[in-house]
C-alpha positions as CSV (number, residue, x, y, z in Angstrom):
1,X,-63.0,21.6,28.3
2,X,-61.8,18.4,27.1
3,X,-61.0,15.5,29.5
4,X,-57.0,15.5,30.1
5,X,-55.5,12.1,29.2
6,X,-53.8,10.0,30.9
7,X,-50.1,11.6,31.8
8,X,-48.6,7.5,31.2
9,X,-50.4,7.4,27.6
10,X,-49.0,10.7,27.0
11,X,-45.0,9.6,27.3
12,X,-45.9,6.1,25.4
13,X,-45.0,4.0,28.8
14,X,-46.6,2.5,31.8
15,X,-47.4,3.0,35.3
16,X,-44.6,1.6,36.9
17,X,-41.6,2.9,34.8
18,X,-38.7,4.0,36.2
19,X,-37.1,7.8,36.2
20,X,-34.9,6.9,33.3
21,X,-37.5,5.0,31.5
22,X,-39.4,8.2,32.0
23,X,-36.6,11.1,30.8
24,X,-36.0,8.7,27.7
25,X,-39.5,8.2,26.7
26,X,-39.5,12.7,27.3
27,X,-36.7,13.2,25.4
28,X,-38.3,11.0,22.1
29,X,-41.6,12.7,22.5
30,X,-39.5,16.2,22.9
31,X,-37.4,15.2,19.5
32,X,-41.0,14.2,17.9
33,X,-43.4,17.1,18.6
34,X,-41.1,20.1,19.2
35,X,-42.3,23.0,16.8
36,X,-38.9,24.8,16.4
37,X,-37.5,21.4,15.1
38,X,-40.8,20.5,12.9
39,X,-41.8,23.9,12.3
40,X,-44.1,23.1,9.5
41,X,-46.4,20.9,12.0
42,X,-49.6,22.7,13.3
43,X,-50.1,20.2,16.6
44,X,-47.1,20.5,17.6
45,X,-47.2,23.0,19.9
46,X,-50.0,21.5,21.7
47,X,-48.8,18.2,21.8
48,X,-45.4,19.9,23.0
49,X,-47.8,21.5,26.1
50,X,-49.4,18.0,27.2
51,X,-46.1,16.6,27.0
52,X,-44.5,19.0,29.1
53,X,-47.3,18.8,31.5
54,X,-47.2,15.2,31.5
55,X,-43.4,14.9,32.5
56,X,-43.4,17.7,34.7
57,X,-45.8,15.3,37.2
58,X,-44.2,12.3,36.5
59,X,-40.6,13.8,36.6
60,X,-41.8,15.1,40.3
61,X,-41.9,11.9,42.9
62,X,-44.8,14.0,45.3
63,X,-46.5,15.0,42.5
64,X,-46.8,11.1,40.3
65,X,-47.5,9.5,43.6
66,X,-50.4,12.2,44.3
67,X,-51.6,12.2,40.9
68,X,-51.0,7.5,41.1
69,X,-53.5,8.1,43.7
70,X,-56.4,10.6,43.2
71,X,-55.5,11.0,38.9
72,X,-55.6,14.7,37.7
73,X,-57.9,15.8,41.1
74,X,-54.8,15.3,43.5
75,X,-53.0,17.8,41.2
76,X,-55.7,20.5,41.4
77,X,-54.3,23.5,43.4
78,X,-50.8,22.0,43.6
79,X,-48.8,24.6,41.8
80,X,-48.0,23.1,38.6
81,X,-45.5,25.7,37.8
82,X,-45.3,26.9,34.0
83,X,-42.9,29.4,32.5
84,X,-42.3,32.9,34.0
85,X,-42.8,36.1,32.8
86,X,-39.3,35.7,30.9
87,X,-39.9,32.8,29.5
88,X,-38.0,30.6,31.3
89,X,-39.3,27.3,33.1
90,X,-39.8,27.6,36.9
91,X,-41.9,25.4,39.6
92,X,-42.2,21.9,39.3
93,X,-40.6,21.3,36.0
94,X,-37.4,20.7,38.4
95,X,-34.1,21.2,38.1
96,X,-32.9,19.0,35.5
97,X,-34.8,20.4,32.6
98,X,-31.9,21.8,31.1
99,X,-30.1,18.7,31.0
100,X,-33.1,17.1,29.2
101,X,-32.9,19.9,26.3
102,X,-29.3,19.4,26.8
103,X,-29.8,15.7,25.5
104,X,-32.9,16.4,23.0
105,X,-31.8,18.8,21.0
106,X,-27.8,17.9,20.8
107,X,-26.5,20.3,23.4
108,X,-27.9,23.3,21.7
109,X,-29.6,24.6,24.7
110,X,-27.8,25.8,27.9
111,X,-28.9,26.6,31.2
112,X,-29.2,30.0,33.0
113,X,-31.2,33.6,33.2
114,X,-33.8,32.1,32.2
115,X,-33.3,31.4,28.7
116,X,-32.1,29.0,26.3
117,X,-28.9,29.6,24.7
118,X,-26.4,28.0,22.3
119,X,-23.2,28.9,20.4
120,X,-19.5,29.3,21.2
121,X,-16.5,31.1,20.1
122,X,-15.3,31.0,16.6
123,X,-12.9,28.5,15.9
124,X,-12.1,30.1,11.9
125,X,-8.8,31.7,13.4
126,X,-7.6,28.8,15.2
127,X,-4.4,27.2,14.1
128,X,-5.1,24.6,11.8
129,X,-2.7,21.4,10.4
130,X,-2.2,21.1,6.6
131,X,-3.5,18.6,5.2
132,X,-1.3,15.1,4.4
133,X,-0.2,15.2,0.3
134,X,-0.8,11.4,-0.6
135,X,1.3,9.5,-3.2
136,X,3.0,6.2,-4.9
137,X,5.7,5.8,-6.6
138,X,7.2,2.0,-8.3
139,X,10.4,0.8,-7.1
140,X,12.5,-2.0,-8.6
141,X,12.6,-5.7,-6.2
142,X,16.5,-5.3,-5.7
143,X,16.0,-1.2,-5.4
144,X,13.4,-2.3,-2.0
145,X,16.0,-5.0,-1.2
146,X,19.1,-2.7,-1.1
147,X,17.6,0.5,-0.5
148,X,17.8,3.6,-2.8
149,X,16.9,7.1,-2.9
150,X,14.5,8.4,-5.6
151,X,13.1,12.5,-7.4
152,X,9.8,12.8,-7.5
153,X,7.6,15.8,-8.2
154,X,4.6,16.4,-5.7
155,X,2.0,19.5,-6.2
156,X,1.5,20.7,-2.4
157,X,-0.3,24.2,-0.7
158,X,2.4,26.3,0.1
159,X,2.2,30.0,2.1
160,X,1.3,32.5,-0.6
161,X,4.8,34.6,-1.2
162,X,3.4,37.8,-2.6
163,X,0.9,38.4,0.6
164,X,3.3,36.0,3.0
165,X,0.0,34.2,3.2
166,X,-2.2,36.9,4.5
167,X,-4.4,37.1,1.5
168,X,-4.3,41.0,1.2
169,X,-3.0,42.6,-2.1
170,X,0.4,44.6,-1.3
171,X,0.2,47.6,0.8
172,X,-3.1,47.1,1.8
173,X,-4.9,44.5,5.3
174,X,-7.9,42.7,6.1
175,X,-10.5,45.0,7.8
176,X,-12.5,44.3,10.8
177,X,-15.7,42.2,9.4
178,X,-18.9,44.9,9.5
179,X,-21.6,42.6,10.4
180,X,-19.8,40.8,13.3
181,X,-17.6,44.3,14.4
182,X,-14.7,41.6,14.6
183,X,-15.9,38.4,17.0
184,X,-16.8,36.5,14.5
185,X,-19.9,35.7,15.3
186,X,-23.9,36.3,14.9
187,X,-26.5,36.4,17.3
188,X,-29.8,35.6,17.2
189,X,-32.6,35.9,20.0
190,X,-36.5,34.7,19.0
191,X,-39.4,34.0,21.7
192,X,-40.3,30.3,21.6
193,X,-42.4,28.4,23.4
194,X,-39.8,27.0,25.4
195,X,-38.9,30.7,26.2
196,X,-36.4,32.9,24.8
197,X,-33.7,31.2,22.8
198,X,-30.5,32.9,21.6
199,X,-28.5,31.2,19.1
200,X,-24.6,31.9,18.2
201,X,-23.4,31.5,15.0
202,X,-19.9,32.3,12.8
203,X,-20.9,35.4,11.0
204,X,-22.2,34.7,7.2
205,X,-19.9,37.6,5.8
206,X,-16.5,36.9,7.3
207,X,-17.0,33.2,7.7
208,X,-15.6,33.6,11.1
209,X,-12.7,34.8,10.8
210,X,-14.0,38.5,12.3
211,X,-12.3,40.2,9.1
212,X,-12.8,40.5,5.5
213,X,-9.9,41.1,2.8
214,X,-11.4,44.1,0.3
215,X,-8.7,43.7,-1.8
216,X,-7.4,39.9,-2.3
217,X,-3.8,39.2,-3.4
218,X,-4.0,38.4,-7.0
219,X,-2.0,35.5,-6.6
220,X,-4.0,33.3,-3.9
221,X,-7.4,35.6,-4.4
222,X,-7.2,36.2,-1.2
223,X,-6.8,32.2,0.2
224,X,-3.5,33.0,1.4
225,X,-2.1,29.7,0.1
226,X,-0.7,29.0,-3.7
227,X,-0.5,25.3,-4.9
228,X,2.9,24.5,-6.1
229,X,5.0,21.6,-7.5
230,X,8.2,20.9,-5.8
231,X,10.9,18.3,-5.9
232,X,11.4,16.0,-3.1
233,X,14.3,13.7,-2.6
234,X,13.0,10.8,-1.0
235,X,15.1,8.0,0.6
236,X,13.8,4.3,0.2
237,X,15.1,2.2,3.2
238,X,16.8,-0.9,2.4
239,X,14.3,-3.8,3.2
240,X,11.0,-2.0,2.3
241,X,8.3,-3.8,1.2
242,X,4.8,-3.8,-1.2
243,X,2.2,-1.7,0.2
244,X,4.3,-0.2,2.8
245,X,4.0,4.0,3.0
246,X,6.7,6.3,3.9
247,X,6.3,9.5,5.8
248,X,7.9,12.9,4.7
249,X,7.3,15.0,7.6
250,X,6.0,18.9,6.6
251,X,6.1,17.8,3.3
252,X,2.0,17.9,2.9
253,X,-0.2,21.2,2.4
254,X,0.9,24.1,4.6
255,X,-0.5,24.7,7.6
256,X,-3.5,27.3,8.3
257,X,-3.2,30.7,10.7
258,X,-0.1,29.3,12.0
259,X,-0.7,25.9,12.1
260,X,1.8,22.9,11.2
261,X,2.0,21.7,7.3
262,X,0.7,18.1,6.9
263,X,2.9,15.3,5.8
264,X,3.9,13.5,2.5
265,X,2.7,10.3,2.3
266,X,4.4,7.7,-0.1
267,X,3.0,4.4,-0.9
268,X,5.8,2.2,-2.4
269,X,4.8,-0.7,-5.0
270,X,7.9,-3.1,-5.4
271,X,7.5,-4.9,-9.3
272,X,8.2,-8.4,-9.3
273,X,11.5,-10.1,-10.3
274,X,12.0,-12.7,-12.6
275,X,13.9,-14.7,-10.5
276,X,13.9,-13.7,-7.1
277,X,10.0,-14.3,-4.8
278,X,10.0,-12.5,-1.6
279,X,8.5,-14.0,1.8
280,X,9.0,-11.7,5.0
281,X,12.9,-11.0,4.7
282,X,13.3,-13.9,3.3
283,X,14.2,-15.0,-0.8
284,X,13.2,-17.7,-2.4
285,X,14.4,-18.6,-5.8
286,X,14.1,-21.7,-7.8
287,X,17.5,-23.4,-9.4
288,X,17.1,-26.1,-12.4
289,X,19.8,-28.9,-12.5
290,X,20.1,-31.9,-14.6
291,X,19.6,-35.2,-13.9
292,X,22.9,-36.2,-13.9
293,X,24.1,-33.1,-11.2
294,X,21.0,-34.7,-9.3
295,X,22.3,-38.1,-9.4
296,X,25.8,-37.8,-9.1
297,X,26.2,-34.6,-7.3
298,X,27.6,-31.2,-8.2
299,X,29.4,-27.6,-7.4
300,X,27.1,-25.3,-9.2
301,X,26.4,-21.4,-8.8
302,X,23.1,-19.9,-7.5
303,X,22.1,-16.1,-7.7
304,X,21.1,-14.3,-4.6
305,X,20.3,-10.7,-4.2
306,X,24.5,-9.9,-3.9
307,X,25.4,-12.0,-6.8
308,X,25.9,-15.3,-7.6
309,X,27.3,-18.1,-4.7
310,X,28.4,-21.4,-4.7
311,X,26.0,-24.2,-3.3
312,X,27.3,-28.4,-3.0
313,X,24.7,-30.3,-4.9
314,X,24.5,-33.8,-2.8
315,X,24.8,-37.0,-4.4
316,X,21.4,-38.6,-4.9
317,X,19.5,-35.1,-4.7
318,X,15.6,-35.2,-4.7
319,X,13.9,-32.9,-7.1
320,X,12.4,-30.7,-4.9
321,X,14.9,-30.4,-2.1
322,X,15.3,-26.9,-0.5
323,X,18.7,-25.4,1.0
324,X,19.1,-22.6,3.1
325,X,21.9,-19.9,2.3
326,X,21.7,-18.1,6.0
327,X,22.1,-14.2,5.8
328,X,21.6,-13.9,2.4
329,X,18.1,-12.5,2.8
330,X,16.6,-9.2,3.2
331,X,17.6,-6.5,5.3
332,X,15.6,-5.7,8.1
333,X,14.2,-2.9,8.2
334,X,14.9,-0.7,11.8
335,X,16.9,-3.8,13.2
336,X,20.0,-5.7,12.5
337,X,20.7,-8.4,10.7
338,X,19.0,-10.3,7.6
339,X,17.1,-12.5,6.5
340,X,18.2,-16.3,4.6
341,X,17.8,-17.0,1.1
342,X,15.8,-20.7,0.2
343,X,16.9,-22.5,-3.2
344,X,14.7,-24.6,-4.4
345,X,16.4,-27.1,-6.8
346,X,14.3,-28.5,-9.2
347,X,15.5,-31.8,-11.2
348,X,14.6,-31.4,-14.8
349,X,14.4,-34.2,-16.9
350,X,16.0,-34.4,-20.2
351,X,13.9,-34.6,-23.4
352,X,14.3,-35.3,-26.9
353,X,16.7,-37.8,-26.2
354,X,18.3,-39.9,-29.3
355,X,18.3,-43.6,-30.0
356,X,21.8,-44.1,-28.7
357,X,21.2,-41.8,-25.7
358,X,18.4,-44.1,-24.8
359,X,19.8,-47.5,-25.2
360,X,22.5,-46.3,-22.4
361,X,19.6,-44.8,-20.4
362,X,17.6,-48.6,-20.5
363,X,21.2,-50.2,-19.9
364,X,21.4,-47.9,-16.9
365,X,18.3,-48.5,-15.6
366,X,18.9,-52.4,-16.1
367,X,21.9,-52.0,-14.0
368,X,19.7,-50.2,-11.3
369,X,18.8,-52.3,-8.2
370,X,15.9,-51.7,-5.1
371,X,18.6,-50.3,-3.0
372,X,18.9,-47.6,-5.6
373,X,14.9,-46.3,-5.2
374,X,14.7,-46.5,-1.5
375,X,11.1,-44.6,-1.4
376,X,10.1,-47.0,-4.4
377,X,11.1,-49.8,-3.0
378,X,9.3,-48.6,0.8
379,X,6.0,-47.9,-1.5
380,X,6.2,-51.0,-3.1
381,X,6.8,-52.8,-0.1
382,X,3.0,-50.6,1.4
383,X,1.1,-51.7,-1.6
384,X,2.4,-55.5,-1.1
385,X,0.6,-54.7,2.8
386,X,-2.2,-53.3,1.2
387,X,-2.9,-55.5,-1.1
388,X,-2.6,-58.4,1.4
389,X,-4.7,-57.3,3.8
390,X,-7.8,-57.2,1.3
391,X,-7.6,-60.8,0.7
């Protein structure tokens, strides 16, 4: 007979693990070498046997300090334990062996009688949501600012009216599913080495359901559900913005066996406007005025998102300058109020100027002092400083 080996070198870990370290390094060697998952592997079901050996000392506190002590000799005669005449594990392997197939193999193994069992009821006939119908549409800018409402055609699942969504032709019903006599499920028992495992699974011919439709409504063929277009009136919020998505509620596919439908979703893009930028709830827009308005000052007329305002020009305006027109901004959207509008004026100077036009300009200029160009006078005054201190 050939010499056991060592029940540490066996698991992959040494003498002074700990319980977990020894249920982890079990439940990798379990994964690695068990023949029903690696059924094509001729060692495994001896390498599963040592390994099983192996953890059921090491697993066992009286039997790894016995066996620490005297090897495999202080085991001789100590019960062991194995499997029983059914098949199931009893003696020393403890009990927590379920929960370790439990954890190997996913939770397909439960406990009990003896054997190893997995499954669960059929979940085919359980209400089910529809699923969410997904979208976009393209707005105008002032349409998001202002709000609007807008047609659209969307192709949804809707309950199939010539069956009312059973899926049977007319005058006819689903019949209890042969193979699975209506549960809905499969069972199948086989002898393994880890004993006798019985596996539950939704029946192949009915899908689950427990019935089967002989004769399918020509309409769905027998889905129960028809897709459709229908014509939705949607209403755009004043204030929406780029990206943002609307929700239709039961607007989406309909629901299965009972279940609610799913939801329309509508993702809005907002085209840009010539004129108008947006930032938050706020407008932004920029206004060109002449060099004279700029100098002298000016009434002039600005467009915001309600029509056109007037805004005072001060004398002696920079190019540049921003003014605030408060209110005159975007709604917001589930509160009150608005947001301001921001004009930017922008000082454009004049071209294409004739010879007369610029012999009054020069004699302008001429007339022009320092006090006139405050910030040129305060840079020249910081390059005089400048140029001082390099001397």
């Amino acid at each position: 007979m050939a010499e056991k080996r060592d029940y540490y070198e066996v698991l992959g870990i040494q003498k002074g693990a700990s319980e977990d370290e020894i249920k982890k390094a079990y439940r990798k060697m379990a994964r690695e070498y068990s023949p029903d998952l690696h059924p094509d592997r001729t060692d495994c079901e001896e390498k599963m046997k040592e390994i099983n050996e192996a953890y059921a000392v090491l697993s066992d506190s009286e039997k790894r300090q016995r066996y620490d002590q005297f090897g495999h000799g202080g085991l001789e005669g100590g019960g062991m334990g194995g499997m029983d005449g059914f098949g199931g594990f009893t003696g020393s392997y403890g009990g927590d062996m379920s929960d370790i197939f439990e954890s190997v193999f996913g939770g397909i193994f439960g406990g009990g009688g003896g054997s190893f069992r997995s499954g669960g009821s059929s979940s085919a006939n359980a209400p089910r949501r529809g699923r969410d119908v997904n979208t976009s549409i393209n707005i105008s800018f002032m349409d998001a600012c202002k709000g609007t409402s807008q047609d659209m055609t969307i192709t949804h699942q809707e309950k199939c009216t010539s069956c009312n969504g059973s899926g049977s032709a007319a005058g006819s019903a689903a019949e209890t599913c042969p193979n699975c006599h209506g549960s809905g499920t499969v069972r199948v028992t086989q002898q393994t080495f880890l004993g006798t495992m019985s596996t539950t699974n939704p029946c192949p011919t009915c899908g689950g359901k427990g019935t089967i439709i002989k004769n399918p409504c020509s309409s769905c063929k027998g889905v129960g559900r028809v897709r459709v277009q229908k014509h939705v009136s949607l209403n755009i919020p004043a204030g929406i913005d780029n990206g943002q998505t609307l929700r239709v509620s039961n607007e989406g596919d309909c629901g299965i066996n009972g279940g609610p439908a799913g939801n329309l979703n509508v993702e809005i893009n907002v085209r840009p406007h010539p004129i108008f930028k947006r930032n938050g709830f706020d407008v932004e827009c920029d206004v060109m005025i002449t060099f004279a308005q700029a100098v002298l000052g000016d009434t002039i007329e600005v467009p915001t998102i309600d029509g056109n305002v007037k805004l005072s020009v001060p004398e002696g305006t920079q190019s540049g300058t921003k003014q605030r027109l408060k209110g005159k901004g975007i709604k917001r959207l589930q509160h009150d109020g608005r947001g301001d509008q921001y004009v930017n004026l922008k000082v454009e100077v004049p071209k294409n100027l004739t010879s007369k036009q610029k012999e009054l300009l020069k004699a302008f200029e001429n007339s022009l002092e320092d006090r006139n160009y405050p910030k040129k006078k305060s840079f020249k005054d910081k390059l005089k400083d400048f140029f001082s201190d390099m001397k």
